[in-house]
N, C-alpha and C positions, 0 to 999 in steps of 0.2 A: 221467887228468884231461882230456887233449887229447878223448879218444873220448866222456866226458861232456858235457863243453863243447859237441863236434859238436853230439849227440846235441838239447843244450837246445835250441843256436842254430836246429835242423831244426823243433822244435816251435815255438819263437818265431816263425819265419817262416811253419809250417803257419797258427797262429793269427791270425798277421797276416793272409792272403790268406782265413782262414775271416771272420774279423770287419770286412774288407773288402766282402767278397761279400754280405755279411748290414748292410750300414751304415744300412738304411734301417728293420731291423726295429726297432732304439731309437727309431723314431720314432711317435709315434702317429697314428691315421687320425682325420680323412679329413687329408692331408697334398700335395694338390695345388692349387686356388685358394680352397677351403674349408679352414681346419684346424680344429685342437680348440678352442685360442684363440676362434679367431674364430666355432663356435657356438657359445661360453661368450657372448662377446660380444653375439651379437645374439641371441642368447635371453633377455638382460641389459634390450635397446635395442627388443626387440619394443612397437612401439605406443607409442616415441619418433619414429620414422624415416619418416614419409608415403610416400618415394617408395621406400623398399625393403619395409616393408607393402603395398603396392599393387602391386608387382613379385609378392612374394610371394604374397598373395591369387591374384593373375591367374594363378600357376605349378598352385597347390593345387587352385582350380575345375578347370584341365586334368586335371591327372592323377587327380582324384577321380573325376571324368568317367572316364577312361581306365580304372577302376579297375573298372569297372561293365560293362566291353565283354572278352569271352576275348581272350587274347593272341594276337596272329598274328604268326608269322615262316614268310613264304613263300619256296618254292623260286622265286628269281631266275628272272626273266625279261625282264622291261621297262628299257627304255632308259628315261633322264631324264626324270620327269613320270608313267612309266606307272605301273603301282597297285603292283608288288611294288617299285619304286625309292624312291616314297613311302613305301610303308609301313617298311622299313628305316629311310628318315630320320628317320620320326617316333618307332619304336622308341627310337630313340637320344635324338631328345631327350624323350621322354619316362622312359625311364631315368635322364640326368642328373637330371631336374626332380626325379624320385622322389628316387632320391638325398639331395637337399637336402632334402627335406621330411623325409625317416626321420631325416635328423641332427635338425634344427630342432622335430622333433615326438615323436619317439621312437616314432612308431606304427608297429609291424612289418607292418603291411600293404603300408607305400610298403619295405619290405625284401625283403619274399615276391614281389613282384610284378617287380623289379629280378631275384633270385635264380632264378623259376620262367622270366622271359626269357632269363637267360644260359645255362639249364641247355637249353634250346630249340636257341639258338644254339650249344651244345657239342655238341648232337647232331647237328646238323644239317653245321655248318662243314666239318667234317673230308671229307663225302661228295659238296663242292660241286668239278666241272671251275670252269675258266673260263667268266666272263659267256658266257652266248647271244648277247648283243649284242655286234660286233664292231665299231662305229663308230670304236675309241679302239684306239689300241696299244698304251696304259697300262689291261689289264684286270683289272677286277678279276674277284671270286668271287661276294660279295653286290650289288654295283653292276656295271654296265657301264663305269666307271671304275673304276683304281684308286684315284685322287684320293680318291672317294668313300669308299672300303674305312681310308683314314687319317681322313679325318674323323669318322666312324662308331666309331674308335679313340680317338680324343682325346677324345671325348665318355662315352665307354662306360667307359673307365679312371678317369672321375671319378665314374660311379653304381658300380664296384665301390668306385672308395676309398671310397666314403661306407658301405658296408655289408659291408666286412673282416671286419671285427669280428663281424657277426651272423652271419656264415657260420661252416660247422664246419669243420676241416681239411680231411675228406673230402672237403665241397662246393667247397673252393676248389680243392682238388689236380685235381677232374675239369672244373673250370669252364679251369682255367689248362693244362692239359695238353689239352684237346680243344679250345677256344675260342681263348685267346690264344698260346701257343704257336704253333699251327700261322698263323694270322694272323700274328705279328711273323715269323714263315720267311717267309710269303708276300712279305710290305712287304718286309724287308731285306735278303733272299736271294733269292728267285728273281725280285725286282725291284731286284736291287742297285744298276742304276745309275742307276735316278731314285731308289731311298735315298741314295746319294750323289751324284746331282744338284744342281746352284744353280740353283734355280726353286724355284716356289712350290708343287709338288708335293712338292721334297725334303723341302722347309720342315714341310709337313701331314704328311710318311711320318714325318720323326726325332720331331715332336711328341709321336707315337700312342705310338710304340716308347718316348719315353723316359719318358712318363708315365705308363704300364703298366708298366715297369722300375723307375719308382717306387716306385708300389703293391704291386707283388707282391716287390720289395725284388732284383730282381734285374740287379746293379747292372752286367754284360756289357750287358744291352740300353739300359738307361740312358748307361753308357759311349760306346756305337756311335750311338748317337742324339746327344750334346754333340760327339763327337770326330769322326764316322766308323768307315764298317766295319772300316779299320784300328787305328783308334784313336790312328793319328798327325796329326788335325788337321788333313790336307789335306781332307778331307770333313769334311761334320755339320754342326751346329746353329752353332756358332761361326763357321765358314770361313763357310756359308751369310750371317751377319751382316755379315761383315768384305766379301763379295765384292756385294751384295745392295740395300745401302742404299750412298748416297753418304754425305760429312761431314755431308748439310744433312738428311739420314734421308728422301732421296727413295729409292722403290722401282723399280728402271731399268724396269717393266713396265708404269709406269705407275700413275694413281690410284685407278682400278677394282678392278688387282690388289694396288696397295697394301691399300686395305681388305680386302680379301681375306685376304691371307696376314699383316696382323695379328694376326688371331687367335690362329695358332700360334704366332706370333713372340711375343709378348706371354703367351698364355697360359702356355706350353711356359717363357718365360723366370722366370716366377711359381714356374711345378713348382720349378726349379733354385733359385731365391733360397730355398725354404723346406727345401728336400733337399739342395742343396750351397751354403752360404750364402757359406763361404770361394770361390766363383768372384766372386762380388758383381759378376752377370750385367747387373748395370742399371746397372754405372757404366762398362761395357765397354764400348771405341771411342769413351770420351768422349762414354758417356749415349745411346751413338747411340738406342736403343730409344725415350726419353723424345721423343726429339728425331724421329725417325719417328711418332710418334702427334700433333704439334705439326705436324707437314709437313703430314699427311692433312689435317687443321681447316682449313691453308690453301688445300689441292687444292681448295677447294670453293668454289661461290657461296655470298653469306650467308643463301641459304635451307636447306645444307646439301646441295647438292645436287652429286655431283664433278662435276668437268671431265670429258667426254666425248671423253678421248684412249685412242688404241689401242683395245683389244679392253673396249669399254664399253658397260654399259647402266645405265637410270635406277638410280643410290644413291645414298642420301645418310649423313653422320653418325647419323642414327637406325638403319643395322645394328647388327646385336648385335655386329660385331667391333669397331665404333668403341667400343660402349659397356664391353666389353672394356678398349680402349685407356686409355678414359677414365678409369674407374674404379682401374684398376689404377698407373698414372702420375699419377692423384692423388694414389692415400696413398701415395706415395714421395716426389711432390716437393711435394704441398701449395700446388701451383700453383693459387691461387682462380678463375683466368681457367676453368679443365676445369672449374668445378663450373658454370657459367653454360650448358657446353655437356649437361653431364649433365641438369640442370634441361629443359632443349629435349629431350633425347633423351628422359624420361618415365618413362626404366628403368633400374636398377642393375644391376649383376653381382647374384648371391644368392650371395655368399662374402665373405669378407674386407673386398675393398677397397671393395664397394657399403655394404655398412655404414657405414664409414667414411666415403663419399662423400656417402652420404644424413644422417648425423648432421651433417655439415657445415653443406648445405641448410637444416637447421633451425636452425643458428647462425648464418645469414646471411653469408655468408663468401662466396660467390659474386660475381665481378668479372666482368664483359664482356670477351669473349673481344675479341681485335682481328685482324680481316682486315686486312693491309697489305699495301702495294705490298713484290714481294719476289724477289728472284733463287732459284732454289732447283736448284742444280749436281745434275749427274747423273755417274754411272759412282763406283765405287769409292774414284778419288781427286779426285773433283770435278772431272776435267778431260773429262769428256764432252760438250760442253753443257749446257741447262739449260733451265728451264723461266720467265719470266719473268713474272709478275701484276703488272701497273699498277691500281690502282685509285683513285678518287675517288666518295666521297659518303658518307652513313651505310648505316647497316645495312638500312635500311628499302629506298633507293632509290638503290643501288649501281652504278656503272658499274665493270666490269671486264674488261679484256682477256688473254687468258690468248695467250704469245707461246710455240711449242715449237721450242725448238732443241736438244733431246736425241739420246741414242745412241738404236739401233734399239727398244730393249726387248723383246729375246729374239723367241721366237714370236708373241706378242701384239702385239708393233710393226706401226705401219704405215705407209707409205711416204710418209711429208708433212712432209718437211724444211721449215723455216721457215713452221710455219703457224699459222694463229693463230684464236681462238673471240672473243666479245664475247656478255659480258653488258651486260642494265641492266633497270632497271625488274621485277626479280624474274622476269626471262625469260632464253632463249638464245635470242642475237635473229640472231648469225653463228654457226651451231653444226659441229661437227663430227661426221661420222654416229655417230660407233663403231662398233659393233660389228654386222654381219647374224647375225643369233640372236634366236630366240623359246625363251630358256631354259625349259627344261622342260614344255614343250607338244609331246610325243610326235608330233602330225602331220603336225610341219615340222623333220626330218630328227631324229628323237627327241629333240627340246631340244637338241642338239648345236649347233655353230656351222653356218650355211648355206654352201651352197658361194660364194654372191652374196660372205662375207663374205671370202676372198682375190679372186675377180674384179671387185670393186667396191668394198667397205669398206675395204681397206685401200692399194687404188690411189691414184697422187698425184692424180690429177683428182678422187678424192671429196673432197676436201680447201680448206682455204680458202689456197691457196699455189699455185706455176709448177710447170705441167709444163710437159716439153721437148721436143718434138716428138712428143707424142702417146705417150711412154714414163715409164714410174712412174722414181723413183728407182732408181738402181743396178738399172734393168732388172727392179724385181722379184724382185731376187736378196737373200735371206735372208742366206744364206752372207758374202757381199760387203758388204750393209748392217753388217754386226756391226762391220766392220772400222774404222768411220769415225765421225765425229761433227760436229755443226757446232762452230764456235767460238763462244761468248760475247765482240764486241769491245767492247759496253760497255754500261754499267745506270745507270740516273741516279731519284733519287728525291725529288725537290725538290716544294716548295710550289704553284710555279705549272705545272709540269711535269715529268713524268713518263716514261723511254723507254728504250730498249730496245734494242741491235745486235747482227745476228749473221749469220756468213759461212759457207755451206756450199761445200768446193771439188769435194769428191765423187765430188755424186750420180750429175752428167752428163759425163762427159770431156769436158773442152776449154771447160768452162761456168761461171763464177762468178759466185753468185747472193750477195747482199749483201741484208737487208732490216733496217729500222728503222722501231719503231711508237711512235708516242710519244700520252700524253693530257692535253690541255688542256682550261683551261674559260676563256676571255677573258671579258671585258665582252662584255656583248649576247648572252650563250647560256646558258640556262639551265639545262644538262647540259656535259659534259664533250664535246669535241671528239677521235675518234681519228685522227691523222695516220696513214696507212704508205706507206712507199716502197721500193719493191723492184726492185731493178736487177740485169738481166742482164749480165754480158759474157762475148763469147767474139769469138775471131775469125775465126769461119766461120757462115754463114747459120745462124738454126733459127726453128722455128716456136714461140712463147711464151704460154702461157695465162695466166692468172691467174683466179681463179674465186673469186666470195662466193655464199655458199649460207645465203641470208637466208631465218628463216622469220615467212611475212609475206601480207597482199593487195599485190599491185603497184598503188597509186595510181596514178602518173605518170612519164612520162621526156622526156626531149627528143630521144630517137635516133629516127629516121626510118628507122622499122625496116619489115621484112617479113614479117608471121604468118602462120604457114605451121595456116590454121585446119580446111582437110579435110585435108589429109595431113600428116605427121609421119614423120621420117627418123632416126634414129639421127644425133650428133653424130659420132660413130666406129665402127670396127670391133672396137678390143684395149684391152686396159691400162684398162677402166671407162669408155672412150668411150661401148661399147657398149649402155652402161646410161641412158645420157641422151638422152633426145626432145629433141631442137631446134625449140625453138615460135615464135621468131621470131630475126631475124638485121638486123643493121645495120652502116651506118659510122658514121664519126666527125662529129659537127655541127659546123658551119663557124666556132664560136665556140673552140673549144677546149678546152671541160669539156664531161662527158654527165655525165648524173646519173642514176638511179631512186632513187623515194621511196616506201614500203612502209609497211604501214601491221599490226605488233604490238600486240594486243589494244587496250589504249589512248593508244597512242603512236605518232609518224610517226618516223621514220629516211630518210636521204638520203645515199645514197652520190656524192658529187662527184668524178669523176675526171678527173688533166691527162690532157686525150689527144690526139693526131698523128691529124693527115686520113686515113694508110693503116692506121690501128685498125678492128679489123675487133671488133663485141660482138654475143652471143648470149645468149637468152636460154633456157634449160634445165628440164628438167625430171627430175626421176630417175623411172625405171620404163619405159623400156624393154628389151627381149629378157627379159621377166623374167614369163614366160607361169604361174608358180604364186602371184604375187604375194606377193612376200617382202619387196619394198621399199618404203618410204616412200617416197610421190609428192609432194617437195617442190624447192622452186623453185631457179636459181641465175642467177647471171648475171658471164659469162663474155667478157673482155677477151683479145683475142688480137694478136699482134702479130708480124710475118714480118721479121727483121733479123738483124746479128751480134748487137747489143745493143739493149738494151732499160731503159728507166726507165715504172712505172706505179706515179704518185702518187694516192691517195686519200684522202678525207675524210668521214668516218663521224658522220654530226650526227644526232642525236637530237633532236627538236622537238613540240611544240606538243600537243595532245590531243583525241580523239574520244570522244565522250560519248553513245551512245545512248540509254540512260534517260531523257537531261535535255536530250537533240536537240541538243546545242551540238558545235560544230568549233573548235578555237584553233589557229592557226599550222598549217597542214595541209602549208606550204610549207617550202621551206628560205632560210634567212636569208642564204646564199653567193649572192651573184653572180657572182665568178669567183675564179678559182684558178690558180696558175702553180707552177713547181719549177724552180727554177734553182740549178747548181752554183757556188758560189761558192769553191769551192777542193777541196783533196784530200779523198774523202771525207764532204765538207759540200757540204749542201744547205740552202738555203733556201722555207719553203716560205710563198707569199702569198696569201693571203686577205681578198679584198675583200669584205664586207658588203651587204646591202640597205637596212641605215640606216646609211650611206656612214662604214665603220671601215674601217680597215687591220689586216692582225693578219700580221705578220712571225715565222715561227718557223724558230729555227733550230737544224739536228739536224746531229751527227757530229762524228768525233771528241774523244769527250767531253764538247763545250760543248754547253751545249742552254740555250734559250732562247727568251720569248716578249714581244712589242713587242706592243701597242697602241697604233696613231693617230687 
């Protein structure tokens, strides 16, 4: 009996790890953000739903189009932008598109067309070396990135789900054995350890792998993509979550790469809610996901447009990974405020939750989304620093200043401890460079990042914040930045004011830099006023910059400067000095504020600063040493000061309007007469503000209390 019994328990557990292995095949296709369901659904809702008909139309013209052109999959050659990198991309998304359409329509042409591509790519895949192009050390086979070779994956795993089914065993066995197989070895084996990486490369490599471990039900690759290659957790899709986002679902890379590695985050997390529901991956870390797609809406001005920190270029919420976001974290939480932002975005997902989203829209369910004033912590356990947005005004004519006092942000970080951007008037009016790169425009270093983009973009003088004696933060050193962060000492979100503190000890040995920004709007202004104060101490000499890189015409100023109008010198020699024409130079005016007044599309701005007789200000330009022309030749103007320590108070006023059409000028001036900072105890500053229609305006900052007088 003992030997029978064995003999059972041996098959019991055979059967267990067989119907383990196989958990995905009870399920029916397409079963990753489209399912069966949901084309029951909207084949139900077709020509109820305006904005996913129109989505869908816009998909169908494509690939009908496409349908009428021979397939091409070329041997790899081109870097980012050239025609065999393109054509790959659009492969892909022209596969998912089809895809959806073969569900939605049933016509086996959008199946043949999917099936005759991948049978291309199975021939083809197996007899690819590594990319030609060597730019990247993450290479791929079909792209010059790896990166690229994942995304190409998570896309491509969704046009096979959707046409499982019409394939014969034979076509899928030589599709999944020539094609995907040898791909998910490539990702997660002979690149194991950006597969098991926390970055946004990991993020895109587990995506590919576990959403094709989906489809093809092969639940080892599935496994190694939620868990890691060991499958204990310490890597994959989860760890990546848990280490990736903070409490508040900020992305430590920043908000360029937050929208970025949404997609997989978000998509890849949808594959799992429908394939393994018992993880019930959306309420994990307390929603962080929901709460990461909430964060991005705020990364951004209210034209949709992110904040331009780290390694960034122009996006806004109308990418397709926000619309992603959107879509998907609506039908889960029914949060009406995402459909107001969907409605703006134009476009649904073509799956599931855009149905959803778009049937909504036509029940008028959509609320106004709200930008608010908002602390938003970074690092793991919120104790990194943070990011801090003060805002006042409506949507229409928004003042916001975006304050970063975050950890490094991996790679993409860049050296600008305590710095800060200003929106208003639907402009970036104090902007921050980001990123040097002409993505995907092959004839400026193959769409890759430029080299300008470490010697200059990510130096602290590009930046609207102190550098210390002509040296970036932490030297420039990657390694060393990781280790550190500023502090958050305080947030204040009040009616009449709004502000902000935070202490870096750091960057610079022996240096501690304190800044606090705070936004007001008193009687007599008819915008929001930005206060900042940013104080050095140390106790040995340095030399102290402070730099706004306003983009603007220079109206006027009161510094009794020197334009240096035939010749032009480089501001420095290292650390992104290099990069700046010095166009003219001055002291301090005998009165004790200097100001420039700049003048944004149709609005004037005036920077008012307290300043000391031995203030030495310059006036900048970027694009010098820069003989291929890779940079923006935009202005700055630059406060410097030679001491142990250092206080430089400013005041950022927005006024009056210029009108060419209708030839009128209003307020062209600034309404400040003078300006003073005086400490009035630990930490506290007061700062005063005397008027041209004779007000007083007392505000006081630090230590918590913050507050503002009019007399």
């Amino acid at each position: 009996m003992k030997t029978i019994s064995a003999h059972i328990a041996s098959i019991i557990i055979l059967l267990t790890l067989v119907l383990s292995n196989n958990v995905f095949a009870q399920h029916k296709h397409p079963r990753l953000i489209l399912s069966n369901d949901g084309v029951n659904m909207i084949k139900k809702e077709m020509g109820n739903a305006p904005l996913f008909d129109q989505t869908l139309q816009k998909a169908k013209a494509e690939i009908d189009l496409a349908l009428t052109q021979p397939i091409e999959v070329p041997v790899p050659k081109d870097a980012g932008g050239g025609y065999t990198h393109e054509r790959h991309k659009k492969n892909y998304n022209e596969m998912h598109k089809a895809g959806i359409l073969y569900q939605l329509y049933g016509d086996e042409k959008y199946a043949s067309f999917i099936k005759n591509m991948l049978n291309a790519y199975a021939k083809m895949y197996p007899t690819l070396p590594l990319h030609p192009v060597q730019k990247s050390k993450y290479r791929g086979k079909l792209f010059w990135q790896g990166l690229n070779e994942c995304v190409w994956l998570v896309h491509t795993a969704q046009a096979y789900d959707c046409i499982y089914d019409y394939l014969t065993k034979a076509e899928r066995d030589n599709i999944e054995k020539n094609l995907f197989a040898p791909m998910v070895k490539f990702i997660s084996e002979d690149n194991y350890e950006t597969f098991n990486k926390i970055h946004n490369h990991g993020t895109w490599a587990v995506a590919g792998v576990g959403m094709i471990g989906f489809v093809t039900g092969n639940k080892d690759w599935s496994d190694k993509a939620i868990y890691g290659s060991e499958k204990d957790g310490k890597t994959g899709f989860l760890k990546q979550i848990d280490l990736l986002f903070s409490p508040d679902g900020y992305f430590t890379e920043g908000p360029y790469y937050q929208r970025y590695s949404l997609q997989p985050f978000i998509v890849f997390a949808q594959a799992i809610e429908k394939n393994h529901p018992e993880l019930k991956i959306f309420e994990y870390r307390q929603n962080i996901l929901e709460k990461a797609v909430n964060t991005s809406l705020q990364l951004a001005y209210t034209d949709g447009q992110f904040f331009h920190l780290n390694d960034a270029l122009d996006k806004t919420w109308h990418s397709i990974e926000i619309v992603y976001g959107v879509d998907i974290i609506y039908n889960i939480t029914k949060d009406p405020t995402l459909l107001s932002i969907a409605k703006e975005q134009g476009q649904v997902v073509l799956g599931d939750a855009g149905i959803a989203t778009a049937k909504a829209l036509v029940e008028n369910k959509a609320q106004p989304f709200s930008h608010k004033t908002i602390l938003i912590r970074d690092g793991a356990k919120g104790d990194e620093g943070g990011i801090s947005i003060l805002r006042m005004g409506d949507t229409s004519d928004q003042t916001a200043l975006v304050f970063k006092a975050t950890a490094q942000g991996m790679g993409h970080g860049h050296f600008d401890k305590l710095s800060v951007s200003y929106y208003d008037n639907g402009r970036e009016i104090l902007q921050d460079y980001g990123a040097a790169r002409f993505l995907n425009i092959e004839q400026k270093n193959g769409g890759h990042y430029l080299p300008e983009n470490d010697l200059w973009a990510k130096q602290t003088i590009a930046h609207n914040t102190l550098t210390v004696d002509e040296t970036s933060n932490y030297k420039g050193e990657l390694k060393t930045a990781e280790k550190y962060s500023p502090a958050i000492t305080s947030f204040f979100d009040g009616k009449e004011i709004k502000a902000a503190s935070a202490v870096e000890t750091n960057a610079y040995p022996g240096v501690t830099m304190q800044r606090t920004v705070a936004m007001v709007q008193p009687e007599g202004f008819s915008k929001p006023l930005v206060i900042d104060v940013y104080e050095a101490i140390s106790e040995a000499p340095h030399q102290y910059d402070l730099s706004y890189y306003y983009l603007g015409q220079l109206i006027s100023t009161n510094l009794d400067y020197n334009a240096h109008t035939s010749q032009r010198t480089p501001l420095g020699t290292k650390n992104g000095y290099q990069y700046l024409w010095k166009e003219a130079e001055a002291t301090t005016s005998s009165d004790g504020n200097t100001f420039i007044t700049f003048l944004n599309s149709n609005r004037f701005y005036t920077i008012t600063n307290v300043s000391e007789k031995d203030n030495k200000f310059f006036l900048n330009r970027i694009g010098a040493n820069d003989p291929n022309f890779n940079l923006r030749n935009e202005p700055s103007f630059l406060i410097r000061k030679n001491s142990n320590s250092a206080v430089f108070a400013s005041i950022i006023e927005p006024h009056g309007e210029f009108n060419p059409r209708e030839e009128y000028t209003i307020q062209p001036a600034s309404n400040i007469a003078s300006a003073s900072c005086t400490k009035i105890g630990e930490n506290t500053r007061q700062i005063e503000i005397k008027t041209k229609d004779n007000k007083t305006i007392k505000v006081l900052l630090g230590n918590n209390k913050y507050s503002v007088v009019v007399e």
